[in-house]
VOZAFI-346173 format. One record per residue (C-alpha): residue in one letter; x, y, z. Coordinates in steps of 0.1 Angstrom, whole numbers, padded with zeros to 4 digits, always signed. Example, Ala and Ser with C-alpha at 12.3 -4.5 7.8 and 13.67 -1.06 7.14 Angstrom:
<rs>
A+0123-0045+0078
S+0137-0011+0071
</rs>
This chain:
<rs>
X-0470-0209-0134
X-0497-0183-0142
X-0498-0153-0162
X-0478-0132-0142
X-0452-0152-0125
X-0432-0190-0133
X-0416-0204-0103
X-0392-0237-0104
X-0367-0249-0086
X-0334-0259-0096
X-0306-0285-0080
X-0271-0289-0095
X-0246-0318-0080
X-0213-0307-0083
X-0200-0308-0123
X-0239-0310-0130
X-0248-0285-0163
X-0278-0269-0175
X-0271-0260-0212
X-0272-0227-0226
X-0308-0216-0223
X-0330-0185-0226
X-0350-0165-0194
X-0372-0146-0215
X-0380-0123-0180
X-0364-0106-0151
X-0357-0133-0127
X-0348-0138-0089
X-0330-0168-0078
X-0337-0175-0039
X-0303-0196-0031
X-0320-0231-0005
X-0286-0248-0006
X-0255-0227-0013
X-0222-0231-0032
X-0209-0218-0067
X-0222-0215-0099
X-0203-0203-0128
X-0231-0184-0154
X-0216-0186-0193
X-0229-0160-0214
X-0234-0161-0255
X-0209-0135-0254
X-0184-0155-0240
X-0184-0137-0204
X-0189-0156-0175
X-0193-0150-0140
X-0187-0172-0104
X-0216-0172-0075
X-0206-0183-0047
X-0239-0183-0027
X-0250-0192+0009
X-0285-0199+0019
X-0309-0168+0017
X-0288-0150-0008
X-0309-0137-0037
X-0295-0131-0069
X-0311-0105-0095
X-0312-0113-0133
X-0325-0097-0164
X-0336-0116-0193
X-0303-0131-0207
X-0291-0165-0225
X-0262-0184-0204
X-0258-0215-0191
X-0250-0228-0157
X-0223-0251-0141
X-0224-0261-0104
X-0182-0256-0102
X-0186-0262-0062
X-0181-0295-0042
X-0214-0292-0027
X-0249-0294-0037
X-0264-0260-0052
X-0305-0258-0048
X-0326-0228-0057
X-0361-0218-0066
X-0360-0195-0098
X-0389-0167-0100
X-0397-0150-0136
X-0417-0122-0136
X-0437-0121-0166
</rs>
């Protein structure tokens, strides 16, 4: 974490949740250990990922929360840009 950039990673077991939340930045998600991911939205909308490794996935800044909705274990590294 620095002025410019935060970088964490992330690791959902199947049915594992992170509650809603808030990326205040444009984010990347570089996808370690694939599966899917269902991203909820304070609007009600959701969406399903269903990643392999290397996939990137592109996100504004946005409120949701995420639910590992796979059978396998879903790893990640998330990168905001400040």
């Amino acid at each position: 974490d620095n002025d410019s950039v935060t970088i964490s990673e992330i690791k959902f077991n199947p049915g594992d949740k992170a509650p809603m939340h808030t990326h205040a930045y444009p984010h990347a998600v570089y996808v370690i250990e694939g599966g899917q991911l269902t991203i909820a939205k304070l609007d009600g909308t959701s969406s399903v990922a269903n990643t392999k490794p290397g996939d990137v996935i592109w996100m504004g800044p946005e409120t949701h929360e995420a639910v590992n909705t796979g059978t396998t274990v879903f790893r990640a590294t998330v990168t905001e840009i400040k």
